[in-house]
C-alpha positions in Angstrom: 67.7 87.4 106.1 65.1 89.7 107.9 61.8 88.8 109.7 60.6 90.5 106.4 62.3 88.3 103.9 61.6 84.9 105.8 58.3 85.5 105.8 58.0 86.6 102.2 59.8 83.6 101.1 57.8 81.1 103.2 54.6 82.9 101.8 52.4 80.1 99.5 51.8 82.6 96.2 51.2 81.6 92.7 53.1 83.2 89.7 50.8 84.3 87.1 53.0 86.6 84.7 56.8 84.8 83.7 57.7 84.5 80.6 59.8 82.1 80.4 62.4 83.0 77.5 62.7 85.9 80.0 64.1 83.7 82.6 67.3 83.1 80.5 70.0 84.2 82.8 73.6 84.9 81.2 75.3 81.9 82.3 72.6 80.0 80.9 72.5 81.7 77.4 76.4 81.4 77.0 76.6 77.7 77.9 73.3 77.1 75.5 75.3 78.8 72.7 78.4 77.0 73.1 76.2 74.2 72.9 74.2 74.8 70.0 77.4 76.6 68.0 75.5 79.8 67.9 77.0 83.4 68.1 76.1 86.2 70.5 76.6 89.3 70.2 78.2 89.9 73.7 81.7 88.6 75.1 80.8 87.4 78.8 78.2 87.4 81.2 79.4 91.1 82.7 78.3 92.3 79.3 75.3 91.3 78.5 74.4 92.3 82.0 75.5 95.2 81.1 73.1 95.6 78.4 70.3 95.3 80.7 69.9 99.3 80.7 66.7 99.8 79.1 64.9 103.4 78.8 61.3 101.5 77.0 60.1 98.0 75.8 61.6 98.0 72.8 65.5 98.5 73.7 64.8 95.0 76.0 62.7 93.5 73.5 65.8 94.1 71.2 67.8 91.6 73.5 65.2 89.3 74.1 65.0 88.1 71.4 68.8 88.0 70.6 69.0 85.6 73.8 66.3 83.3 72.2 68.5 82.6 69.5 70.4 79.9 71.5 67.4 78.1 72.0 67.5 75.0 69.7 66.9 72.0 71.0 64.3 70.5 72.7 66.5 69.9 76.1 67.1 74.0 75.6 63.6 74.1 76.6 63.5 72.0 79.4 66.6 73.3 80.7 65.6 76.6 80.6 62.3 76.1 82.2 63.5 73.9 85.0 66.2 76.7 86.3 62.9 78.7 86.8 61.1 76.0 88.5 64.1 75.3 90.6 64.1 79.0 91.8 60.1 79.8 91.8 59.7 76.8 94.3 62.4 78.4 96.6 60.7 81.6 96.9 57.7 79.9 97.9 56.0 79.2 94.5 52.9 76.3 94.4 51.3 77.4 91.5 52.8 78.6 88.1 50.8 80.1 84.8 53.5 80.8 82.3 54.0 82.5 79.4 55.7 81.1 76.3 56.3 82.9 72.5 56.4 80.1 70.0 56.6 82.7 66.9 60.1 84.1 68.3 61.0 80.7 67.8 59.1 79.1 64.8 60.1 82.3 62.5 64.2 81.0 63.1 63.0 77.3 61.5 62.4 75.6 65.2 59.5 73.2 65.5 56.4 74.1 67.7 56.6 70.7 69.0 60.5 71.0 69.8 59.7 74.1 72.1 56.6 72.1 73.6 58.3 69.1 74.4 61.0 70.5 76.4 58.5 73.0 78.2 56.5 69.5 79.1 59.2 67.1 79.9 60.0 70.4 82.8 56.8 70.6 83.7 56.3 67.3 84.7 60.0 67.4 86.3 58.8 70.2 89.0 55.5 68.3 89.6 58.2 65.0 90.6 60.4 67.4 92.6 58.8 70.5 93.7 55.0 69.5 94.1 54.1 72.2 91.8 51.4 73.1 89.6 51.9 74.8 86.0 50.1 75.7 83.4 51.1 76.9 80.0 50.1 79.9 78.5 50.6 80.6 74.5 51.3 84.1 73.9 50.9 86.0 70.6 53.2 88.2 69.5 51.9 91.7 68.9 54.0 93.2 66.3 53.3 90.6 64.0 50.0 90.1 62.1 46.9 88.4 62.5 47.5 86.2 60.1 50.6 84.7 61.7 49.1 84.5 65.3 45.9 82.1 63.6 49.2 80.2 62.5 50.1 79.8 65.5 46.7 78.7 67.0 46.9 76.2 64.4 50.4 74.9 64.9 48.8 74.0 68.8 46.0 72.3 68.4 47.6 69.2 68.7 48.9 70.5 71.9 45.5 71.8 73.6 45.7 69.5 76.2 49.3 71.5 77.4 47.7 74.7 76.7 45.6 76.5 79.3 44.9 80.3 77.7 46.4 82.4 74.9 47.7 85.9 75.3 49.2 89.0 73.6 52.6 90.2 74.2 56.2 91.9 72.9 55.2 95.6 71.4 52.3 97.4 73.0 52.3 100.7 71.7 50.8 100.9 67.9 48.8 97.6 68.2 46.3 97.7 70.0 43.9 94.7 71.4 41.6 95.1 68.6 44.3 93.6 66.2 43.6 90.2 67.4 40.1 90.1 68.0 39.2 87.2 65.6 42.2 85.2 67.4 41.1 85.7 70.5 37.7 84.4 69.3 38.8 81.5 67.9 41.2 80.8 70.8 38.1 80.9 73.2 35.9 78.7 71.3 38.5 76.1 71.5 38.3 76.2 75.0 41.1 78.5 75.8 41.2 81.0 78.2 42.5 84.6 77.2 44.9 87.0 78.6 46.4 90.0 77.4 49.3 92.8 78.0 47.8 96.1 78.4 48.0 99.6 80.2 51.8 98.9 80.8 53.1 101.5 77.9 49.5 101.6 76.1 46.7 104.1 77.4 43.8 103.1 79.1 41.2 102.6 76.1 44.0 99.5 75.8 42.4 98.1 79.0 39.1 99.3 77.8 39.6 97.0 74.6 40.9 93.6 75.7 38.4 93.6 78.1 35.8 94.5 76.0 36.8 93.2 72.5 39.4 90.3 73.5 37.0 89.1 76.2 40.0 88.1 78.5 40.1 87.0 81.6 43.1 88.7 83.5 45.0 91.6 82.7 48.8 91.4 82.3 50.4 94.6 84.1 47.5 97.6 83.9 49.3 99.9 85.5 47.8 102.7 83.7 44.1 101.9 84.2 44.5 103.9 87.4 44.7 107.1 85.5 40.6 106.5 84.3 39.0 106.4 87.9 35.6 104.7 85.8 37.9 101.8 85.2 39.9 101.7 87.6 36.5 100.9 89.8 35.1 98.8 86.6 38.1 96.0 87.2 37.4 96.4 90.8 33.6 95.7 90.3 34.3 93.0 88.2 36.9 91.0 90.0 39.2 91.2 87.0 43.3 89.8 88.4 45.9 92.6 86.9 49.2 90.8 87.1 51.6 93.5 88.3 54.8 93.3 87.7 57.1 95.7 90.1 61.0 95.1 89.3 59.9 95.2 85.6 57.9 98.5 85.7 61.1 99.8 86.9 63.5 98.3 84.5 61.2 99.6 81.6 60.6 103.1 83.3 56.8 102.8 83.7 57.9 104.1 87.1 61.0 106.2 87.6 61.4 105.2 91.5 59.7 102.1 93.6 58.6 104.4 96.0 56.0 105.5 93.4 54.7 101.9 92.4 50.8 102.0 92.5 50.7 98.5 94.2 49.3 99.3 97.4 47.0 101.7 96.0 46.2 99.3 93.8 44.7 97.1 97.0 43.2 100.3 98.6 40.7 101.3 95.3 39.8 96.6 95.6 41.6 95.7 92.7 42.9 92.0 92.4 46.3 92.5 92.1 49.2 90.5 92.3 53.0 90.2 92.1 54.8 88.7 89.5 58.6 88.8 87.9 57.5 88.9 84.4 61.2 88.6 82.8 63.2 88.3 85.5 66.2 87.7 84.0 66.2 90.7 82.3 64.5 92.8 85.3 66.8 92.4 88.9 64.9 89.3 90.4 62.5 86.8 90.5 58.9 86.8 92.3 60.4 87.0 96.0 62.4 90.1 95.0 59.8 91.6 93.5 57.9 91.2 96.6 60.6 92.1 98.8 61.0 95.5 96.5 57.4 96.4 96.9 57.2 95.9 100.3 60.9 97.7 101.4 59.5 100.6 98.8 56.0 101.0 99.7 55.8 99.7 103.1 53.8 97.1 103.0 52.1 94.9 105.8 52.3 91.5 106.3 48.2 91.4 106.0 48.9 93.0 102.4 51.7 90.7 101.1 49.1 87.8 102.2 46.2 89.7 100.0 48.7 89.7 97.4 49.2 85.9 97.8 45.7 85.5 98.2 45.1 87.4 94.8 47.6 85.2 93.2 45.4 81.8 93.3 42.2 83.9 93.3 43.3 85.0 89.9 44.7 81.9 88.8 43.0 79.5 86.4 42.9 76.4 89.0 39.5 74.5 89.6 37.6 75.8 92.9 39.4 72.8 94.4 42.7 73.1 94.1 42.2 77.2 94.8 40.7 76.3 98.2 43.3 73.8 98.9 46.0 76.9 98.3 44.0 79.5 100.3 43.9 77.1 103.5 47.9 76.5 102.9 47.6 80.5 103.4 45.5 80.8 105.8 47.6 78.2 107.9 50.7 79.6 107.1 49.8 83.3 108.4 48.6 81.4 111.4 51.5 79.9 112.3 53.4 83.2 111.7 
């Protein structure tokens, strides 16, 4: 391991864009199958790693949610969700917001409560073990209708106190924000915080409406806001958090080479970005490779991996407190460094 590499891994950062039925690795999805008796459609592990050759979102999406098929049970959850814990808190993890996708699992006949539970029981296992924080974060499907989403919301109240925010993911292109306005609404008058996928394959009026019709308070990806200079200095004015997601904008050709990720520029025109693994299963690596990719790519210093850090509780939805008791753990760290 590099000077480079040590330090990115001893870096304090928060994780604010995983979701976690995109953590399933292979190994994991065969032995859940086996356990469950459920059939996949791939032989061994070299095949469906194989499969991971996507050209757009849809060709992963199309093996996403073949892979959440083996979830069943309520330990499927847990165990799923602890194998990222396990490996967020090695790259240097304090602080994790993620993302789960109940309708991928409610429309196959499992219980909101089953995927709950076993998200739960793991959260409270990498509290005991890792001394981290999560939050959860229920995510809307978008190529479903409104009508199912306010479903959803309903199927969680009883699960508010588990729930930090809402947000919209799976198909961008042909459904936009606007779709879910009256969920997102209702979602913020519970109490909820709101965050939303956009500018990754949509345009930038995308941006334009889930900040200004969705209300939401951090952007998931919006890579393509750059390309409107008005708001690209808009979400710089306004201290909006875009959670960028390098290793995935690859994987998914939103970039066709590292060397052209924005993320630097990014920093240079003050936006609040961060660095997250979104699916990393799927993608090439967790949050430390995705780090470790933007910085061999791009070149970047050790005073911008720390910004990136610093972005990552800045943009998280932590009390003042415990954000000022992560930015010291920083601030120390780069000291002794």
């Amino acid at each position: 391991m590099d000077d480079i590499d040590s330090f990115i891994a001893g870096l304090p950062k928060a994780e604010l864009h995983l979701h976690i039925e995109g953590s399933l690795e292979p190994e994991l999805m065969f032995e859940l199958a086996e356990r469950n008796g459920v059939a996949i459609p791939f032989a061994d592990v070299e095949a469906v790693r194989a499969a991971y050759d996507f050209s757009r979102l849809q060709d992963f999406l199309d093996i996403y949610y073949q892979g959440a098929n083996v979830l069943v049970e309520t330990q499927d959850f847990h165990d799923l969700a602890a194998a990222y814990f396990d490996r967020a808190a090695a790259d240097g993890v304090r602080h994790a917001e993620i993302m789960f996708d109940p309708q991928t699992h409610t429309d196959r006949g499992i219980a909101f409560a089953r995927v709950i539970d076993g998200l739960w029981s793991a959260v409270d296992e990498a509290k005991a073990k890792h001394g981290m924080t999560v939050k959860l974060i229920l995510c809307f499907l978008r190529h479903l209708d409104e009508d199912a989403a306010f479903a959803t919301l309903e199927s969680a109240k009883p699960y508010l106190d588990r729930i930090a925010a809402v947000g919209l993911d799976s198909s961008e292109l042909g459904h936009p924000p606007e779709k879910f306005a009256r969920v997102f609404a209702a979602a913020r008058n519970l109490g909820l915080k709101v965050v939303a996928h956009a500018g990754e394959e949509g345009p930038p009026d995308y941006v334009k409406q889930a900040l200004d019709i969705l209300k939401i308070d951090r952007l998931d990806h919006g890579n393509r806001s750059l390309e409107d200079p008005v708001l690209t200095a808009r979400l710089a004015r306004e201290g909006m958090t875009l959670t960028v997601c390098p290793l995935s904008n690859l994987k998914l050709c939103v970039i066709d080479d590292m060397v052209n990720h924005p993320i630097d520029r990014m920093l240079r025109e003050g936006l609040r970005a961060t660095v997250n693994s979104d699916d990393p299963a799927y993608f090439g690596g967790y949050i430390g490779a995705n780090y470790r990719a933007a910085a061999d790519a791009r070149g970047l210093s050790r005073a911008d991996l720390a910004m990136l850090a610093r972005n990552s509780f800045l943009g998280s939805f932590l009390d003042d407190e415990a954000v000022a008791g992560h930015l010291t753990a920083l601030d120390d760290y780069m000291a002794a460094v």
